[in-house]
C-alpha positions in Angstrom: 0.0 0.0 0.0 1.2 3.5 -0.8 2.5 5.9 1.7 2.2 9.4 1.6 5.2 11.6 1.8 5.3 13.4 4.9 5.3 17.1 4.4 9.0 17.6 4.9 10.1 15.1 2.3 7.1 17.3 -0.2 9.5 20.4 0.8 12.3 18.9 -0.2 11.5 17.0 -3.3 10.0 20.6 -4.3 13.3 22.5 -3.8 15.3 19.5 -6.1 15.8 21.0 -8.8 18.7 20.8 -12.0 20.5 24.0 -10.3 20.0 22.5 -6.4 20.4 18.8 -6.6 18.5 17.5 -3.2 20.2 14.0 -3.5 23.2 12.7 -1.9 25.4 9.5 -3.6 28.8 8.2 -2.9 31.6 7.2 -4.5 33.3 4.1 -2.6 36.7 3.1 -3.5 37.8 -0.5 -3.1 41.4 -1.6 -3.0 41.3 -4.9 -5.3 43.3 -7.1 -3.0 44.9 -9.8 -4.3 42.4 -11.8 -5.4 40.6 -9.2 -7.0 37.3 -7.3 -6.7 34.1 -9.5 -6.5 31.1 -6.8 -8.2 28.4 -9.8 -8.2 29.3 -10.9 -4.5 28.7 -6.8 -4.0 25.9 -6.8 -5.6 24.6 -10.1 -3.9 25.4 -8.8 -0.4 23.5 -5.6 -1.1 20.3 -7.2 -2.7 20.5 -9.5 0.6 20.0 -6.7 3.1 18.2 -4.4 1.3 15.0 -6.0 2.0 15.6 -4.8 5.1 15.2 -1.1 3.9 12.1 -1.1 1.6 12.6 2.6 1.6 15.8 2.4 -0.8 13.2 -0.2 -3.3 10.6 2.7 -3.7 9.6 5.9 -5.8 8.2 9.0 -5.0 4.6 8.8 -7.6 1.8 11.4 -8.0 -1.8 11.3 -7.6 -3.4 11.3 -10.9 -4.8 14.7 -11.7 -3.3 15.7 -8.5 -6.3 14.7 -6.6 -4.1 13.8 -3.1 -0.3 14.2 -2.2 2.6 12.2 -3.6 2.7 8.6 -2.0 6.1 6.1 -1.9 5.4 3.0 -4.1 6.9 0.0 -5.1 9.4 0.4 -7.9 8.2 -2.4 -9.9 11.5 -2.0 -12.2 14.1 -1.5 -9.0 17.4 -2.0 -10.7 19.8 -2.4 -8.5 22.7 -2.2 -10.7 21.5 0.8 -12.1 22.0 2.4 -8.3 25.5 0.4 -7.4 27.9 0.7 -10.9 31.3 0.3 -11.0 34.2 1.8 -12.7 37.8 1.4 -13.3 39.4 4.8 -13.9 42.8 2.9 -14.3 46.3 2.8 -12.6 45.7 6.6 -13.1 42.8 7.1 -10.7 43.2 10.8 -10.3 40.5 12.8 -8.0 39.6 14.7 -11.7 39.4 11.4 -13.1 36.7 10.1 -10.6 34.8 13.2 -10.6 34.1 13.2 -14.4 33.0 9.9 -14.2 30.9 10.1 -11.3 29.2 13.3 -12.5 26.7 12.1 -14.7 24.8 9.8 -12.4 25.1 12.3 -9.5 23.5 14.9 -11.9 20.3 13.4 -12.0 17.3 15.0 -10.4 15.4 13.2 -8.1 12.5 15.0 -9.5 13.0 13.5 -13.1 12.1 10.2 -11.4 8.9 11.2 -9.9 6.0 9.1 -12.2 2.4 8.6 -12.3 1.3 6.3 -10.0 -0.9 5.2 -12.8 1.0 4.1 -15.3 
C-alpha cells in the first residue's frame, strides 16, 4: 500500500531542482586485494539486506490529476545495478578522473524520477 510523503520530504522533493540537486550519492573506492574485486558478490550482499530497507526499493509517484499528495510505491523496475555501478578509472585514478566519471549519475534530479502512480 502507498505511503504518503510526509510534508518535509514534499519540501524537499519541491526544492530539487537541475541547479540545487536534493540527493546525496557516494563514491566508494575499493582496493582490489589480491584476489581481486568481486562486483556480483557486491551486488549479492547488497540485494540481501536491502530487504531490510524497503525505503531504498521505492519511488516518490503522483496522484493522478493531483487529486491527493505524492505517495512512496513500489518500484516495480528497481534496478539495482543501475544504483550500485562500477568503474575502473585505471592505474591513473586521479581525483579529476573520478569526478568526471561520477558526474553524470550524480546529476540526475530526483525530481525527473517522480511518475504517475498510474502508469
Amino acid at each position: 500500500m502507498p505511503q504518503r510523503l510526509t510534508p518535509l520530504e514534499v519540501s524537499l522533493l519541491a526544492l530539487d531542482t537541475a541547479h540545487t540537486p536534493g540527493h546525496v550519492g557516494t563514491v566508494d573506492i575499493f582496493d582490489a586485494g589480491d584476489d581481486g574485486f568481486d562486483y556480483e558478490r557486491l551486488i549479492a550482499l547488497i540485494r540481501e539486506r536491502i530487504a531490510f530497507v524497503p525505503r531504498y526499493r521505492q519511488r516518490v509517484r503522483d496522484i493522478p490529476a493531483r487529486l491527493a499528495g505524492p505517495v512512496w510505491a513500489d518500484d516495480e523496475n528497481f534496478d539495482l545495478t543501475f544504483h550500485v555501478s562500477r568503474s575502473a578509472p585505471g592505474q591513473s585514478g586521479s581525483a579529476p578522473r573520478v569526478r568526471r566519471s561520477s558526474a553524470g549519475p550524480a546529476a540526475r534530479s530526483i525530481a525527473a524520477a517522480v511518475g504517475d502512480v498510474s502508469g
